[in-house]
C-alpha positions in Angstrom: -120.0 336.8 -149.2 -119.9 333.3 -150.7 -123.4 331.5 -151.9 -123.5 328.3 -150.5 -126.1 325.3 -151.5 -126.9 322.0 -150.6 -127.0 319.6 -154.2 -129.5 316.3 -153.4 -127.8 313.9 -155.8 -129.8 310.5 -157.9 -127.3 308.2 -158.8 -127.1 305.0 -160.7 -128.0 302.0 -158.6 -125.2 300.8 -157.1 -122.7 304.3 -157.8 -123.4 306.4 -154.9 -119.9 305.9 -152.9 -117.9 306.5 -156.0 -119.6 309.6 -157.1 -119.9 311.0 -153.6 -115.8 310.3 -153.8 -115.5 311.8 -156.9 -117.2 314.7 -155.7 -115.1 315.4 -152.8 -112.1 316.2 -155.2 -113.7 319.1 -156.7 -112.3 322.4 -155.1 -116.1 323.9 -154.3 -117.4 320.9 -152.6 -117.0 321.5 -148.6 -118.6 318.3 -148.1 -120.5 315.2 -149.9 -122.1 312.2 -148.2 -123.9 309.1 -149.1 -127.4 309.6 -147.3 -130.9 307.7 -146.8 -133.8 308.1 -148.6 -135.4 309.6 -152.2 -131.8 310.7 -152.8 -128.4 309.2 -152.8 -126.0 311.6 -152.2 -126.4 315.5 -150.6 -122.9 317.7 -151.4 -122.5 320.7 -150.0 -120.9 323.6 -151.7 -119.8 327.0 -151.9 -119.0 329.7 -154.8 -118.1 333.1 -155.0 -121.7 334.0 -156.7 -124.6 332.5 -158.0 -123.0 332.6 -161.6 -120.1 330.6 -160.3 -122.5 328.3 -158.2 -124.5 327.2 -161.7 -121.3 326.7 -163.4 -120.2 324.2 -160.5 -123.7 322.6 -160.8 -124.1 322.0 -164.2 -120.6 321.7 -165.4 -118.9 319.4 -162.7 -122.0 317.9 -160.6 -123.9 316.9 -163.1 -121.1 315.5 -165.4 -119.9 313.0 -162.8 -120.2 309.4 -163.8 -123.4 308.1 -162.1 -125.3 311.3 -161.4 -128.7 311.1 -162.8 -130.5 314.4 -161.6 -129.8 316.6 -159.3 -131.6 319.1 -156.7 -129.7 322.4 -156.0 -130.7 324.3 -152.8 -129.4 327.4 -152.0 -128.8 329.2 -148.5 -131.0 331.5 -147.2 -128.7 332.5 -145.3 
């Protein structure tokens, strides 16, 4: 069964349509919105495992021009 999480993204004033775009080429990301509040964006994506999941996080989230910090939250279920 697939882990699936919910990323709350802080971007750079003024960058969170072009890194929720960005986002939404990557092949994990089901879904990634500009939203209201402390955060900018939310994305919501899925990976084969936990393993895969971090490598998604830290290795294609997280690198995107304009993300500042991120908040992963997993499924429960």
């Amino acid at each position: 069964m697939p882990t699936r999480a919910f990323i709350l993204i802080e971007t750079e004033v003024g960058r969170a349509k072009q890194v929720a775009e960005a986002l939404r080429s990557v092949p994990e990301v089901l879904a990634a919105d500009v939203i209201t509040g402390n955060f900018d964006v939310i994305a919501t994506i899925e990976a084969p495992n936990m393993s895969a999941m971090a490598e998604v996080v830290t290795g294609q989230v997280q690198s995107v021009r304009g993300v500042m910090r991120t908040i992963t939250c997993v499924s429960a279920g």
